[in-house]
TIZA-131505 format. One record per residue (C-alpha): residue in one letter; z, x, y negated. Coordinates in nm, 3 decimals. Example, Ala and Ser with C-alpha at 12.3 -4.5 7.8 and 13.67 -1.06 7.14 Angstrom:
REM residues 2
<atom r="A" Z="0.780" X="1.230" Y="0.450"/>
<atom r="S" Z="0.714" X="1.367" Y="0.106"/>
REM end
This chain:
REM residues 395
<atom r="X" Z="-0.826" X="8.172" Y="8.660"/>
<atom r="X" Z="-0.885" X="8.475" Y="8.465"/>
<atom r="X" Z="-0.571" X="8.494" Y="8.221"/>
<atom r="X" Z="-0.704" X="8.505" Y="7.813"/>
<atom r="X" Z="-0.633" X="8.854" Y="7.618"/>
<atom r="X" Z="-0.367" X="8.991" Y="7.540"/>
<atom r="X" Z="-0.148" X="8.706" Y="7.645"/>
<atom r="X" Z="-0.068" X="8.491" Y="7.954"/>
<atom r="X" Z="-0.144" X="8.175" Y="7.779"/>
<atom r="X" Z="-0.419" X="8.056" Y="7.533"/>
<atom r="X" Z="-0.320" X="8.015" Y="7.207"/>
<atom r="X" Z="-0.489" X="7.801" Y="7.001"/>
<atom r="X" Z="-0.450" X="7.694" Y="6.622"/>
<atom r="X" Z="-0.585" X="7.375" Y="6.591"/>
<atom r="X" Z="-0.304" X="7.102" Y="6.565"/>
<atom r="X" Z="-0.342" X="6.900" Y="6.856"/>
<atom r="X" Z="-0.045" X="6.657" Y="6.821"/>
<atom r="X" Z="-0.160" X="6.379" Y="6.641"/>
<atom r="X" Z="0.165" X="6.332" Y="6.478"/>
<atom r="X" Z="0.207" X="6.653" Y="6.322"/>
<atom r="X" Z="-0.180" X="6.647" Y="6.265"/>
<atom r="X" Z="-0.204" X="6.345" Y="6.035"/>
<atom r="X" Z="0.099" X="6.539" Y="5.873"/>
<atom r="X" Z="-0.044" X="6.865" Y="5.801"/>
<atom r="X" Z="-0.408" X="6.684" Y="5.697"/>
<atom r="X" Z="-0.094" X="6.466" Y="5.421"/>
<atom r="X" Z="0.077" X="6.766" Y="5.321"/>
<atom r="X" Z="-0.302" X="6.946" Y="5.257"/>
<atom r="X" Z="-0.351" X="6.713" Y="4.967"/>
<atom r="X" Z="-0.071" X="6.832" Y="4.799"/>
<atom r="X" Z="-0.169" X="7.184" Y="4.818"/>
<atom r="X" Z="-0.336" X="7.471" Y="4.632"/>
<atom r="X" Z="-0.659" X="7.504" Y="4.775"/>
<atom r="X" Z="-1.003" X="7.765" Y="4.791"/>
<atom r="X" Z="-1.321" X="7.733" Y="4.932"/>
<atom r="X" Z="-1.349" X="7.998" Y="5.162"/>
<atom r="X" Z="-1.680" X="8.208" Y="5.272"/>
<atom r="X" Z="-1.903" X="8.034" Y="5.585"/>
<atom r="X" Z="-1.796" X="8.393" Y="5.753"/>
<atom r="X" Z="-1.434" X="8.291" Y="5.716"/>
<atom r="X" Z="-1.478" X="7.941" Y="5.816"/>
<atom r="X" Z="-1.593" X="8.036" Y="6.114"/>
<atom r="X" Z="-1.325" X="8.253" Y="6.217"/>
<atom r="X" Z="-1.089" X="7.946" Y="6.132"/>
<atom r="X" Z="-1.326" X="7.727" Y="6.352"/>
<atom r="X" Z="-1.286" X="8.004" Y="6.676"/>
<atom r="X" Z="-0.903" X="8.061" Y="6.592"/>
<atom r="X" Z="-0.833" X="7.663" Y="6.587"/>
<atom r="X" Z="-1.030" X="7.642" Y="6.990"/>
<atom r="X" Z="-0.834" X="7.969" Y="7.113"/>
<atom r="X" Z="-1.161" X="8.155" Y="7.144"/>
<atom r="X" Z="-0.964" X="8.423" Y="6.907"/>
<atom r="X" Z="-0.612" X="8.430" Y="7.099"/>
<atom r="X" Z="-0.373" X="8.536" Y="7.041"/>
<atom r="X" Z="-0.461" X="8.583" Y="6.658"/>
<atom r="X" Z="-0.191" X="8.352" Y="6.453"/>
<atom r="X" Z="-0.447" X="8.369" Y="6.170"/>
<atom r="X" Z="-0.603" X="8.618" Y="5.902"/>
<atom r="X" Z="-0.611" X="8.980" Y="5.930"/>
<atom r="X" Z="-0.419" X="9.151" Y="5.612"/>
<atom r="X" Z="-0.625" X="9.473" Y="5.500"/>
<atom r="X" Z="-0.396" X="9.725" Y="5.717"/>
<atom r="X" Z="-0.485" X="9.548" Y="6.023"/>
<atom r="X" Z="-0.886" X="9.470" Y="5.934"/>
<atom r="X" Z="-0.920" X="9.848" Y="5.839"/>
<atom r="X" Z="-0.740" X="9.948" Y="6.183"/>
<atom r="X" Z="-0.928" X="9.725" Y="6.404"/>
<atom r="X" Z="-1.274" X="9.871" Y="6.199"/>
<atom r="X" Z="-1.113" X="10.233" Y="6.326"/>
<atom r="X" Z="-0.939" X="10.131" Y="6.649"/>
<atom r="X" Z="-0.988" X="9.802" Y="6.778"/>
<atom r="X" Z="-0.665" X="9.798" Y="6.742"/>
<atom r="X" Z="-0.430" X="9.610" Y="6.488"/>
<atom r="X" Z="-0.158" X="9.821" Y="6.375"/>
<atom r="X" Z="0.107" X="9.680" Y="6.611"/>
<atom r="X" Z="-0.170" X="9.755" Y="6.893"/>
<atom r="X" Z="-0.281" X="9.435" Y="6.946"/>
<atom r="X" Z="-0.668" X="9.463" Y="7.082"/>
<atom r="X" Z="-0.945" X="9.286" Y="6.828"/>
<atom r="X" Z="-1.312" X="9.366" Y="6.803"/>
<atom r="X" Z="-1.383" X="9.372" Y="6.444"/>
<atom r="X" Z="-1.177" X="9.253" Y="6.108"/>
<atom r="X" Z="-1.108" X="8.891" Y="6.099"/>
<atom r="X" Z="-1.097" X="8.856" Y="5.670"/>
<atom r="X" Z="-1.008" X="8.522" Y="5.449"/>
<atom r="X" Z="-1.225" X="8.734" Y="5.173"/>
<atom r="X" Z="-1.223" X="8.540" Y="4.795"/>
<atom r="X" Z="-1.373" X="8.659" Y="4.488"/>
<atom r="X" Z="-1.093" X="8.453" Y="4.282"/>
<atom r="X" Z="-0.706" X="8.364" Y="4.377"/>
<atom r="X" Z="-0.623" X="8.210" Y="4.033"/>
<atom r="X" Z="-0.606" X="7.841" Y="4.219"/>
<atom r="X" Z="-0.345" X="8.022" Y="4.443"/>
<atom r="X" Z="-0.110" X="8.096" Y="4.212"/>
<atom r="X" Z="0.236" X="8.205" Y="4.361"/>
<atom r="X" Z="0.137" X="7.888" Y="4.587"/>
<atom r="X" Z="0.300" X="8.041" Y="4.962"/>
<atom r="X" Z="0.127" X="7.753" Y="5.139"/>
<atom r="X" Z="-0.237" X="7.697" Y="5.037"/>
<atom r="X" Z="-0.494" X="7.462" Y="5.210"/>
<atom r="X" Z="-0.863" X="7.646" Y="5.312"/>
<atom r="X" Z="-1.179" X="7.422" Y="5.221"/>
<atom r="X" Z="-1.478" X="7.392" Y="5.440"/>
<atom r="X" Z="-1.794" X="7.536" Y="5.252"/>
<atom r="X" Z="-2.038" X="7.401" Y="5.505"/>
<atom r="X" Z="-1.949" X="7.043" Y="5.485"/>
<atom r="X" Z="-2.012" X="6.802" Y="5.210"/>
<atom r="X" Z="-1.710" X="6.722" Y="4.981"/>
<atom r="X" Z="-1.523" X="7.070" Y="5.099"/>
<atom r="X" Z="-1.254" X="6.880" Y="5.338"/>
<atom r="X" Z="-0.992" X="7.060" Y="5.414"/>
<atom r="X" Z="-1.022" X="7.323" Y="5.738"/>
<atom r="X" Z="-0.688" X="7.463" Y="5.792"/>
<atom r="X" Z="-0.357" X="7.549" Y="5.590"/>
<atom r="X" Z="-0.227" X="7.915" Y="5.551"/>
<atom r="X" Z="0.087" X="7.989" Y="5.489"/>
<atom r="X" Z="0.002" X="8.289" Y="5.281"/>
<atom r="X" Z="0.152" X="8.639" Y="5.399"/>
<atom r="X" Z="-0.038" X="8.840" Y="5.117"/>
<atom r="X" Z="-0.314" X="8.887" Y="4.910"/>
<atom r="X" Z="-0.485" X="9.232" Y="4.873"/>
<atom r="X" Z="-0.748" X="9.365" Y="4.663"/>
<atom r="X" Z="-0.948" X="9.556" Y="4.890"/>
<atom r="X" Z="-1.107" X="9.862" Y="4.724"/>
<atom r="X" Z="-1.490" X="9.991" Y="4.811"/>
<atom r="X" Z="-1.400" X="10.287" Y="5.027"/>
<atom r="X" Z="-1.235" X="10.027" Y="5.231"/>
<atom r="X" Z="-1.521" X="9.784" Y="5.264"/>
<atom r="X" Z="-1.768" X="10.040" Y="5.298"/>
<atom r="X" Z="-1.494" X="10.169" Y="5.584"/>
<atom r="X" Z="-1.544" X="9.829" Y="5.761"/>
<atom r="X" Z="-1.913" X="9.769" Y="5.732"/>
<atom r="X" Z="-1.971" X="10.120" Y="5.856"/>
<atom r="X" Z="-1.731" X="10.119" Y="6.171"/>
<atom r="X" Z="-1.848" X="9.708" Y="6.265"/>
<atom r="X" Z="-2.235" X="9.728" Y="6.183"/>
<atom r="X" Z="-2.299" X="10.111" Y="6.163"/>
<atom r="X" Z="-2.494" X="10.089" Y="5.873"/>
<atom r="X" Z="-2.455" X="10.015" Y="5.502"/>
<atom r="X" Z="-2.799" X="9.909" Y="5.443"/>
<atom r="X" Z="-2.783" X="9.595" Y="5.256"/>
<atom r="X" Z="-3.107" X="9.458" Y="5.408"/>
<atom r="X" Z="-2.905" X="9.415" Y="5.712"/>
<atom r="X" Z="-2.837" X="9.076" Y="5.734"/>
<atom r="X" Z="-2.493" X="9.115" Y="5.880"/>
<atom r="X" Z="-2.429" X="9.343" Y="5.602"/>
<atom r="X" Z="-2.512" X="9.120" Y="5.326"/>
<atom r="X" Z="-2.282" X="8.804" Y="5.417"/>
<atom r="X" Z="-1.985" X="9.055" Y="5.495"/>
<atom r="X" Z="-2.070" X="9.211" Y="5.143"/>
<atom r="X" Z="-2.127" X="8.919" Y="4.943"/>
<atom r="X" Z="-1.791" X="8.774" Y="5.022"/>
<atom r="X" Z="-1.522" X="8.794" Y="4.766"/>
<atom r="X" Z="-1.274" X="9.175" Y="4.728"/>
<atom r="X" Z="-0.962" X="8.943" Y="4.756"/>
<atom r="X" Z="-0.801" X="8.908" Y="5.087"/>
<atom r="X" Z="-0.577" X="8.651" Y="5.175"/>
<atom r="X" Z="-0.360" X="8.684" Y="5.512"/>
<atom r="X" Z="-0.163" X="8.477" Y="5.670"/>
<atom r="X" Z="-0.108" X="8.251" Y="5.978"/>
<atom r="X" Z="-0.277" X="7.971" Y="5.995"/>
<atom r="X" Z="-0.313" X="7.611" Y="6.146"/>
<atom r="X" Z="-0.643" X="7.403" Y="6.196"/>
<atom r="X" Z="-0.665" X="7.048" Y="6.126"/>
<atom r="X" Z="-1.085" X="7.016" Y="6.206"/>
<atom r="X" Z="-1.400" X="7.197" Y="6.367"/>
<atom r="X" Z="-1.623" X="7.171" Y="6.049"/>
<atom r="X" Z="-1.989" X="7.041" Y="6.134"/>
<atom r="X" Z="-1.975" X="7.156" Y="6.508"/>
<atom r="X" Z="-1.842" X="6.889" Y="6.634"/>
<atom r="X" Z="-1.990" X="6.634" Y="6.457"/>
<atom r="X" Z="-2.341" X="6.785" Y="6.445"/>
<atom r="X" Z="-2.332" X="6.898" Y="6.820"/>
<atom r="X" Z="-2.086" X="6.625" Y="7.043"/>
<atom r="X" Z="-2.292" X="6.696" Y="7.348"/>
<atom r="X" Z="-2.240" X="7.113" Y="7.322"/>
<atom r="X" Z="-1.991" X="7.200" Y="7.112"/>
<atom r="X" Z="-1.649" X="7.301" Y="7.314"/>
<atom r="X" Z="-1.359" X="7.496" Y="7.248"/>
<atom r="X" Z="-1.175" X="7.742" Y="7.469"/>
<atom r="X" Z="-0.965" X="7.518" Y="7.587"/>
<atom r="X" Z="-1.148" X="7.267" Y="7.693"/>
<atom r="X" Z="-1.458" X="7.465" Y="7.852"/>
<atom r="X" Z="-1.114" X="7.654" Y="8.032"/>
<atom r="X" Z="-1.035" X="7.305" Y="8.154"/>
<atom r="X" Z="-1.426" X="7.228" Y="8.312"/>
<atom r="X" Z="-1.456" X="7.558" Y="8.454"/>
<atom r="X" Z="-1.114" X="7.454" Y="8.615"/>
<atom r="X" Z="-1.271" X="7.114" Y="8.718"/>
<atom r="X" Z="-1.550" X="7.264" Y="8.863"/>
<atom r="X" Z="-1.349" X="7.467" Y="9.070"/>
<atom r="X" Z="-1.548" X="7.744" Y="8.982"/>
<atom r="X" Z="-1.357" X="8.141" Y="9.045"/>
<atom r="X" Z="-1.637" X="8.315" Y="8.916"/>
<atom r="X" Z="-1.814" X="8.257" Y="8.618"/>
<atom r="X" Z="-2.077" X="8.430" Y="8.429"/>
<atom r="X" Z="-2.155" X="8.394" Y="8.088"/>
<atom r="X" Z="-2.465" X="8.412" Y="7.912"/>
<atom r="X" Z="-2.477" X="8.437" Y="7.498"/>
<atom r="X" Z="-2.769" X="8.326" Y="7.349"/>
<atom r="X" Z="-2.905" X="8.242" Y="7.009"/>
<atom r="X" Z="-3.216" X="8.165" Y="7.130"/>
<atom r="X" Z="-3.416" X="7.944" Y="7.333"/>
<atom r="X" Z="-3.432" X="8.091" Y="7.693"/>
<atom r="X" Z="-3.814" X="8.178" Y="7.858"/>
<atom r="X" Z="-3.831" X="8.255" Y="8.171"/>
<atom r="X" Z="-3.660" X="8.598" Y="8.148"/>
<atom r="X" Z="-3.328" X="8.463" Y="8.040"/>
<atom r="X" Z="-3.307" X="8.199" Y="8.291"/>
<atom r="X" Z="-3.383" X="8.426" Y="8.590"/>
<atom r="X" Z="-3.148" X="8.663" Y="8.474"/>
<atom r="X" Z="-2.890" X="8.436" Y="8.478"/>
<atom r="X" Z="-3.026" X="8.326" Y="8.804"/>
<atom r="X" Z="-2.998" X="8.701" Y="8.923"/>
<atom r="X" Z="-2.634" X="8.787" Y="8.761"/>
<atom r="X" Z="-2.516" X="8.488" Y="8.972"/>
<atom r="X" Z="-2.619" X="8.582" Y="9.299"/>
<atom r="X" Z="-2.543" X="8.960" Y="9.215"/>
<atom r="X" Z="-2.224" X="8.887" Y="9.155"/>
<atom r="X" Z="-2.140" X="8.632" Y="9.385"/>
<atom r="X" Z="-2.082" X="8.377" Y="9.042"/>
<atom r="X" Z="-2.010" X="8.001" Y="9.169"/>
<atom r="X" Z="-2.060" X="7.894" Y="8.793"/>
<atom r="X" Z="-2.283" X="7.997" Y="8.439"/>
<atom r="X" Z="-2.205" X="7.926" Y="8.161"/>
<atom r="X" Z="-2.482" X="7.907" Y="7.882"/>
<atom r="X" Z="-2.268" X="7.966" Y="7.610"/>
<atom r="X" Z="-2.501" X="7.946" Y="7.266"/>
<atom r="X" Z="-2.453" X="8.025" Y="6.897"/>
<atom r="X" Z="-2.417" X="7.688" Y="6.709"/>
<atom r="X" Z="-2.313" X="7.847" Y="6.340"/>
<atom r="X" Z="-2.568" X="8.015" Y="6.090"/>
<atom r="X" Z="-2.830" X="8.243" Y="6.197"/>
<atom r="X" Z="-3.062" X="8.464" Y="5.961"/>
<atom r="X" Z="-3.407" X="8.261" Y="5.824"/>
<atom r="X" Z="-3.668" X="8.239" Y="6.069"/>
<atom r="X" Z="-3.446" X="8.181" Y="6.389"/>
<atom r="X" Z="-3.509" X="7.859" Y="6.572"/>
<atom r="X" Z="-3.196" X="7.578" Y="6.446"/>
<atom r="X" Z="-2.927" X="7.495" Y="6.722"/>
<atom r="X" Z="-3.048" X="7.176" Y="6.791"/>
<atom r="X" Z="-3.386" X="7.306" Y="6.888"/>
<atom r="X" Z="-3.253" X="7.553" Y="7.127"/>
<atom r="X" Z="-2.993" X="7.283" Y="7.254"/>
<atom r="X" Z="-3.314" X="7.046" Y="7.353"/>
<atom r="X" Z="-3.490" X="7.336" Y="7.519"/>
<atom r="X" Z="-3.221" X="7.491" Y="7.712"/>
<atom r="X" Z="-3.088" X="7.229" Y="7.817"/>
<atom r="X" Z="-3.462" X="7.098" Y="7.957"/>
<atom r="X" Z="-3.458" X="7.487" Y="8.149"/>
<atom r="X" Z="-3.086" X="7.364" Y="8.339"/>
<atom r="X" Z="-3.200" X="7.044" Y="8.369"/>
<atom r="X" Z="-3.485" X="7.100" Y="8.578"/>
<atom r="X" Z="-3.436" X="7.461" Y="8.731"/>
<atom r="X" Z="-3.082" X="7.509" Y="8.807"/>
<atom r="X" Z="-2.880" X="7.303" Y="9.107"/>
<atom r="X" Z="-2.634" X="7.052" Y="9.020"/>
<atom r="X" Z="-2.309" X="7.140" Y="8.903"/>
<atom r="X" Z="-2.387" X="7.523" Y="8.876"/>
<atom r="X" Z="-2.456" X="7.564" Y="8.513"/>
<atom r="X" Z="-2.279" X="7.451" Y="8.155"/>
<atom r="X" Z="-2.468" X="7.408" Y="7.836"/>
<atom r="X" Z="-2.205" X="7.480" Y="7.559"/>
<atom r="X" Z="-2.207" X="7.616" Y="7.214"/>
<atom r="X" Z="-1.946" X="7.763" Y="6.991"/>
<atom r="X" Z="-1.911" X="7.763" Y="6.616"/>
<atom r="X" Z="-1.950" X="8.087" Y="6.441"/>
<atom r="X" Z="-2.194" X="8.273" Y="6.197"/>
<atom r="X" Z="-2.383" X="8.530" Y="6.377"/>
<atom r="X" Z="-2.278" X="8.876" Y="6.291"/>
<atom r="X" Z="-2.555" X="9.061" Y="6.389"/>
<atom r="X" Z="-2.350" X="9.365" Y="6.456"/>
<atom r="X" Z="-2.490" X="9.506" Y="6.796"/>
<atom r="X" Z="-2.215" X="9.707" Y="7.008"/>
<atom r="X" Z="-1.892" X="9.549" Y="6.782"/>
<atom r="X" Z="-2.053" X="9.211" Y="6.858"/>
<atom r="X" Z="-2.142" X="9.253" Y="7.222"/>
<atom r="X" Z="-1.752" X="9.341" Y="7.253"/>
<atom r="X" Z="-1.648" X="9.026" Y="7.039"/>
<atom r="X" Z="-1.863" X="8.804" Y="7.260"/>
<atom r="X" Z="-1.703" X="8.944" Y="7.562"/>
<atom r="X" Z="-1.351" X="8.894" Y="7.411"/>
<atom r="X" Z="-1.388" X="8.538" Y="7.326"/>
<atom r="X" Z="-1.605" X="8.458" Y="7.682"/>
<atom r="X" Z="-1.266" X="8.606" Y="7.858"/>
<atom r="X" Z="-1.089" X="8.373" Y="7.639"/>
<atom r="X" Z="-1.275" X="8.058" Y="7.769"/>
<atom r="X" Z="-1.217" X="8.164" Y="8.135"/>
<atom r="X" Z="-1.570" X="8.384" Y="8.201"/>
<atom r="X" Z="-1.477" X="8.634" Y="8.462"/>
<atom r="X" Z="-1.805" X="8.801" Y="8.400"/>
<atom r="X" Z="-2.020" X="8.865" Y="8.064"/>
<atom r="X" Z="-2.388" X="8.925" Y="8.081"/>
<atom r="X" Z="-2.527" X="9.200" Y="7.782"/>
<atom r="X" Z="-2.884" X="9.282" Y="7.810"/>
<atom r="X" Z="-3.105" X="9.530" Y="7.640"/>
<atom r="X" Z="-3.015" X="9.502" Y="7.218"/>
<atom r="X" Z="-2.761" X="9.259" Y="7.280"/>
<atom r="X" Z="-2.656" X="9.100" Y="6.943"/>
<atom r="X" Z="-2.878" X="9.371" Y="6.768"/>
<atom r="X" Z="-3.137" X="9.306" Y="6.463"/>
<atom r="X" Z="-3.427" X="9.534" Y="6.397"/>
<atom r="X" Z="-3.401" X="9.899" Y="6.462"/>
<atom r="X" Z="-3.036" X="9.928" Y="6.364"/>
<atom r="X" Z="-2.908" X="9.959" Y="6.713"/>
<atom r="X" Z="-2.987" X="10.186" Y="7.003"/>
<atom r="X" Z="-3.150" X="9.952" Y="7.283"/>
<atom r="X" Z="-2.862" X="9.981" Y="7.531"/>
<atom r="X" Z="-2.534" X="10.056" Y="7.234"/>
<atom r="X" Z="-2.382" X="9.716" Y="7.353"/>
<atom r="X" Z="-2.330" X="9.807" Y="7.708"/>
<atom r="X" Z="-2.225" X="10.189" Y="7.625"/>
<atom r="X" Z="-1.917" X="10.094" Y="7.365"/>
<atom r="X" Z="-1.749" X="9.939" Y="7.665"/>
<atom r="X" Z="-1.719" X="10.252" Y="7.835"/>
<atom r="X" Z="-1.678" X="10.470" Y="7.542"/>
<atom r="X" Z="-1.512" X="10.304" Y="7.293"/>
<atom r="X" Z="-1.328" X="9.989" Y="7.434"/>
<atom r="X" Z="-0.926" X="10.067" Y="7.506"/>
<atom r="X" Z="-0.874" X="10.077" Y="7.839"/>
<atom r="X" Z="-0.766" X="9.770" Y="7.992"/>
<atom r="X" Z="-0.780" X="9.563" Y="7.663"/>
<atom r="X" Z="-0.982" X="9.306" Y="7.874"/>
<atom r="X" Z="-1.030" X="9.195" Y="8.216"/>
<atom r="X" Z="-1.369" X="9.023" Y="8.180"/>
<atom r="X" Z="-1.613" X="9.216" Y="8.371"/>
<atom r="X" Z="-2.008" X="9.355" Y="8.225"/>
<atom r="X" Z="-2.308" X="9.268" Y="8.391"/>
<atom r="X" Z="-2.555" X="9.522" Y="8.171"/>
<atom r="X" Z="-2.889" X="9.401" Y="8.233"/>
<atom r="X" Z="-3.201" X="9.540" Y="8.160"/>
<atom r="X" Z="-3.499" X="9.359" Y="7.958"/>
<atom r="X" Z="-3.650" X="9.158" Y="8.180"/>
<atom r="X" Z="-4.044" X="9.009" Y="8.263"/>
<atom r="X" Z="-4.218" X="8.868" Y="8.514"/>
<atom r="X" Z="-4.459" X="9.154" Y="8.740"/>
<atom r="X" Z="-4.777" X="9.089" Y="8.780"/>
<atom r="X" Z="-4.801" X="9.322" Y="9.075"/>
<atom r="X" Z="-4.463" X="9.099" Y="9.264"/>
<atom r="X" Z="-4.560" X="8.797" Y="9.132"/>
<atom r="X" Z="-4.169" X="8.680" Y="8.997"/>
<atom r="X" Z="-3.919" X="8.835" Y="8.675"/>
<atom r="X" Z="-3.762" X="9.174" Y="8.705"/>
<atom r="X" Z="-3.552" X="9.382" Y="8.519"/>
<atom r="X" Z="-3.825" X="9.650" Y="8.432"/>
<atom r="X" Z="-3.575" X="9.961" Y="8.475"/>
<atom r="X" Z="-3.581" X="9.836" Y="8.846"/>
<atom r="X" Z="-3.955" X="9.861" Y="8.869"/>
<atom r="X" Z="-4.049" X="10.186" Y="8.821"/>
<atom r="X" Z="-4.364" X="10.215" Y="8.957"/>
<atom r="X" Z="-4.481" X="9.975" Y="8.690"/>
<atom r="X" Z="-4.663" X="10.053" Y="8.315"/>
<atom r="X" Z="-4.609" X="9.836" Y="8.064"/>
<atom r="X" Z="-4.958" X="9.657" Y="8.156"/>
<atom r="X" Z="-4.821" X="9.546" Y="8.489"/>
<atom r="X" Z="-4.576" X="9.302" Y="8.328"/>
<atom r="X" Z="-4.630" X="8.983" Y="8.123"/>
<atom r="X" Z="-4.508" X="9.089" Y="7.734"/>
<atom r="X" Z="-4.542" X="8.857" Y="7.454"/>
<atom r="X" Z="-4.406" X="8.943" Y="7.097"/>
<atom r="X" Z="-4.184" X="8.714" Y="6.917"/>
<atom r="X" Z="-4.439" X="8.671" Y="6.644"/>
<atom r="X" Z="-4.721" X="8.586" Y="6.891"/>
<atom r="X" Z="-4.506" X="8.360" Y="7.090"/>
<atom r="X" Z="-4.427" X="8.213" Y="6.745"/>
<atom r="X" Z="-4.821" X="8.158" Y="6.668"/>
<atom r="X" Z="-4.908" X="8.026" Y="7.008"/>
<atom r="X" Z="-4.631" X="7.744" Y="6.985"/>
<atom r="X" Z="-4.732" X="7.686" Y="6.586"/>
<atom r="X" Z="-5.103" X="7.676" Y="6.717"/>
<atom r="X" Z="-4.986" X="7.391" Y="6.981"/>
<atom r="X" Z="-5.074" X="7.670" Y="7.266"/>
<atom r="X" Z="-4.807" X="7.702" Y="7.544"/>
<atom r="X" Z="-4.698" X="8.047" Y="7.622"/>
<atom r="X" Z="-4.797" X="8.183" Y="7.963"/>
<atom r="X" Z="-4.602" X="7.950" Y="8.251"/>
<atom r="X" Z="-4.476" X="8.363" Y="8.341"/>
<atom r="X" Z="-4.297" X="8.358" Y="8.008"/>
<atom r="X" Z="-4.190" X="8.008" Y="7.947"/>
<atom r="X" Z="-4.157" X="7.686" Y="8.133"/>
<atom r="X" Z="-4.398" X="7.447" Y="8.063"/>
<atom r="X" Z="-4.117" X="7.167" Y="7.941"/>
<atom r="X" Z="-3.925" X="7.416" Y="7.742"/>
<atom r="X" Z="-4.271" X="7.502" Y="7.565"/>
<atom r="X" Z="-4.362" X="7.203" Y="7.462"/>
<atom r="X" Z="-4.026" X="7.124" Y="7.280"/>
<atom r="X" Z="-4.093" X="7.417" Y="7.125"/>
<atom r="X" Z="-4.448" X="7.342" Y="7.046"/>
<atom r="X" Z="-4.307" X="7.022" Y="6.909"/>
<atom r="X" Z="-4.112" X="7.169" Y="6.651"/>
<atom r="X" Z="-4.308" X="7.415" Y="6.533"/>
<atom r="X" Z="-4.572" X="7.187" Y="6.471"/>
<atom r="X" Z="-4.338" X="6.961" Y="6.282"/>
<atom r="X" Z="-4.266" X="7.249" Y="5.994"/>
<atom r="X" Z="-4.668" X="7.251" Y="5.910"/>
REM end
């Protein structure tokens, strides 16, 4: 299997043992403790299942501001983007050297994790504005990404840490929600040797499931894994449990047996285009993908990113060998009305944008409010109608 970054083991933070578990979640109550940001929560969340190995926690401002630059921490070590415990107060902290983090995003704040705390920085606005620019290339605070990363506290605390729970994910999602390890352990039981991986915080039409249909066979995959955003999106976007319903429908019904996973992985979407696409790639090597699928705007959110940014930054600004996972850049792709089945469009060029079947979001949206199924070339008919289904339930 396809070893995880950086390291010939995973390395996960959550404490497994139940021994020392029930210890850590004693000692927690003894602590000093925060509430930390839903950003920083989930980057506990993906650093307790190993999807962020080898990280031992959070990033102190001399690494976050290199990785913004480099990609690179500042003893080398390969990361995507900054991964910040960011608070707007520390006074709970005190000289405290061992603090426990609260979950914001569950009732009661239980406690996530315990830091053992390395430092705590005041991060000036050169520096921020350093970060936002290099990870969403933009400063524009309409940009959702932009605004959670900015509305987060100018206090960073670093410092290893250890997990002691997966927030709502787990409880909200038993079915879908796995970590790096244990989605390493099915691919293993599977027997699969080559897996692609598809990201997704959306339901899939059509186009995304013959994509994934056509990444397989191109690249001789014996496994997919549907791999879907389970943490907070921006308003509008259809809630995880919808998308569960109706992707899993699509793999029930048009995928053979034992070919494709349905999991889902707790994290806020970013929204960062080519940083994210990099990130998602990072943390799919980390699960055991040996391939990554990133189509046209992968990760992107209205005009801030060039349509095909995520697949360039892997040949232009990812370090050389920093990962073994392997890109399958895909086109957008729709079904042709002149071959009758879904193709990426940049391998149909003898086509005009009549000759294939293109629906907007917002008229998809008003068909499925209206109780009108999309075209059966854009969706299928049984992933529709859950769709249908909720829609209709917000009038």
């Amino acid at each position: 299997m396809i070893k995880p970054v950086g390291s010939e083991t995973l390395k996960p933070l959550f404490a497994y043992d139940p021994d020392r578990h029930h210890a850590l979640m004693s000692e927690a109550e003894t602590l000093p403790s925060v509430i930390i940001s839903s950003q920083a929560a989930g980057n506990a969340v993906m650093m307790g299942g190993g999807y962020f190995s080898p990280l031992a926690g959070f990033m102190n401002v001399a690494d976050a501001v290199s990785v913004a630059n480099t990609m690179r921490m500042t003893d080398g070590l390969f990361f995507p983007v900054p991964i910040l415990c960011l608070l707007e107060s520390v006074a709970a902290i005190g000289d405290a050297r061992r603090i426990a983090l609260r979950d914001p995003n569950v009732a009661g704040n239980p406690v996530l994790a315990i830091m053992d705390v390395a430092a705590i920085e005041q991060i000036s606005d050169a520096q921020m504005n350093l970060m936002t620019e290099k990870v969403y290339r933009t400063l524009d605070p309409a940009h959702p990404g932009v605004a959670a990363f900015n509305s987060q506290g100018r206090l960073a605390v670093s410092g290893p840490i250890q997990v002691l729970n997966f927030s709502y994910f787990q409880d909200d999602f038993p079915d879908t929600f796995r970590t790096a390890v244990e989605i390493r352990n099915e691919i293993a039981e599977h027997g699969w040797q080559r897996v692609v991986a598809f990201q997704t915080r959306n339901p899939m039409h059509l186009a995304h499931e013959e994509l994934c249909h056509m990444a397989m066979e191109r690249l001789d995959c014996d496994g997919l894994v549907i791999h879907m955003l389970l943490g907070k999106l921006k308003p509008g976007d259809i809630p995880a449990p919808v998308r569960d319903a109706a992707i899993r429908k699509m793999v029930e019904l048009y995928f053979p047996p034992n070919s494709a996973m349905v999991t889902g992985y707790g994290f806020d979407m970013l929204y960062a285009g080519p940083r994210e696409a990099v990130l998602h790639a990072y943390f799919r090597q980390n699960m055991g993908a040996t391939h990554f699928i990133v189509g046209r705007d992968h990760a992107g959110v209205g005009d801030y990113y060039g349509a095909f940014d995520a697949q360039v930054i892997f040949d232009e600004e990812v370090p050389s060998g920093a990962m073994q996972i392997e890109i399958f850049k895909a086109d957008h792709t729709a079904y042709s009305k002149k071959l009758n089945r879904v193709v990426m469009m940049c391998e149909a060029p003898d086509h005009t944008k009549e000759d294939f079947v293109l629906l907007s979001g917002t008229r998809v949206r008003e068909l499925l409010g209206s109780g009108v199924a999309p075209p059966p070339e854009f969706s299928r008919p049984e992933v529709a109608q859950i769709l249908m289904d909720y829609y209709q339930s917000l009038d």
